[in-house]
C-alpha positions as CSV (number, residue, x, y, z in Angstrom):
1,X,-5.6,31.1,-0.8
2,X,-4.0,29.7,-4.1
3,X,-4.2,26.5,-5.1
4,X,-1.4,24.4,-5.4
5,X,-1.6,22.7,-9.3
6,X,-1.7,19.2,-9.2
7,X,1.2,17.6,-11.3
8,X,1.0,16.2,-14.4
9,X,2.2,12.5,-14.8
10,X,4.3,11.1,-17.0
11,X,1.9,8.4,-17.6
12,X,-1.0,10.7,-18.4
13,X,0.9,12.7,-21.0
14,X,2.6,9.5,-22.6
15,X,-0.9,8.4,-23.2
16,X,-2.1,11.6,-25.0
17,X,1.0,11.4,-26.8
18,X,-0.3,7.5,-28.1
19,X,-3.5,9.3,-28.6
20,X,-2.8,11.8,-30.7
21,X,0.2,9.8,-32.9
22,X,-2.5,7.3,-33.1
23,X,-5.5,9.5,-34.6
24,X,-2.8,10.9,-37.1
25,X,-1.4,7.5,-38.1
26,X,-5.0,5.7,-38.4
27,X,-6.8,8.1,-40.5
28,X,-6.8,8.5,-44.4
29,X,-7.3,12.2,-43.8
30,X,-6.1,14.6,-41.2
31,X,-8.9,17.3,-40.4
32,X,-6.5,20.5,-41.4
33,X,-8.5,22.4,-38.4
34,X,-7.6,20.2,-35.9
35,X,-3.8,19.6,-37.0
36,X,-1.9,22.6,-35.3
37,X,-4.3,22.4,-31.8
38,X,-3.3,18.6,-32.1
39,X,0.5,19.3,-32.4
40,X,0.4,22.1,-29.7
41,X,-1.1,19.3,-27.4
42,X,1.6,16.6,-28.4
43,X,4.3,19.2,-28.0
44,X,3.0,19.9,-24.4
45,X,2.5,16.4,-23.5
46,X,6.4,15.5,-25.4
47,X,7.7,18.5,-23.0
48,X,6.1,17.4,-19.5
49,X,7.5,13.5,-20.3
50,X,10.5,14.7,-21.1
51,X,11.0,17.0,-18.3
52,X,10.0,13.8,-15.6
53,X,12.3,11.7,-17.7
54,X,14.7,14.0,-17.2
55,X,14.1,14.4,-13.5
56,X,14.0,10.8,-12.7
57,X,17.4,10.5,-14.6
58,X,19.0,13.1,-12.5
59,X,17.7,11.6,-9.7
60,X,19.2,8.4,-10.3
61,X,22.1,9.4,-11.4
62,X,22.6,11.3,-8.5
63,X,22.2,8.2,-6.2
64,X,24.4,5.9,-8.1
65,X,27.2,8.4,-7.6
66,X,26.9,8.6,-3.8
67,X,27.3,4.7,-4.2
68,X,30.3,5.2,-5.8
């Protein structure tokens, strides 16, 4: 039987997002190893927010219209 992935949440990924543009912002210097494996991981986390942001959009959008 497979199992069904649970969905990441916007909130979750907005807060990695904070994370990571905070570690970059509040250091003198960036450790080089960790710089591309840090932007993968923002990119990801920029990606799923902006796909729910996105969705919810749609969504409302969607409902104002039938209001119309």
């Amino acid at each position: 039987m497979a199992k069904i992935a649970k969905a990441e949440s916007f909130k979750e990924n907005y807060a990695k997002l904070q994370q990571i543009a905070n570690q970059l912002t509040q250091t003198d210097e960036v450790d080089i190893d960790q710089l591309v494996p840090m932007v993968d991981e923002a990119s990801r986390a920029y990606q799923i927010c902006k796909s729910r942001l996105d969705a919810v959009e749609a969504a409302l959008s969607q409902r104002l219209d039938k209001e119309d």
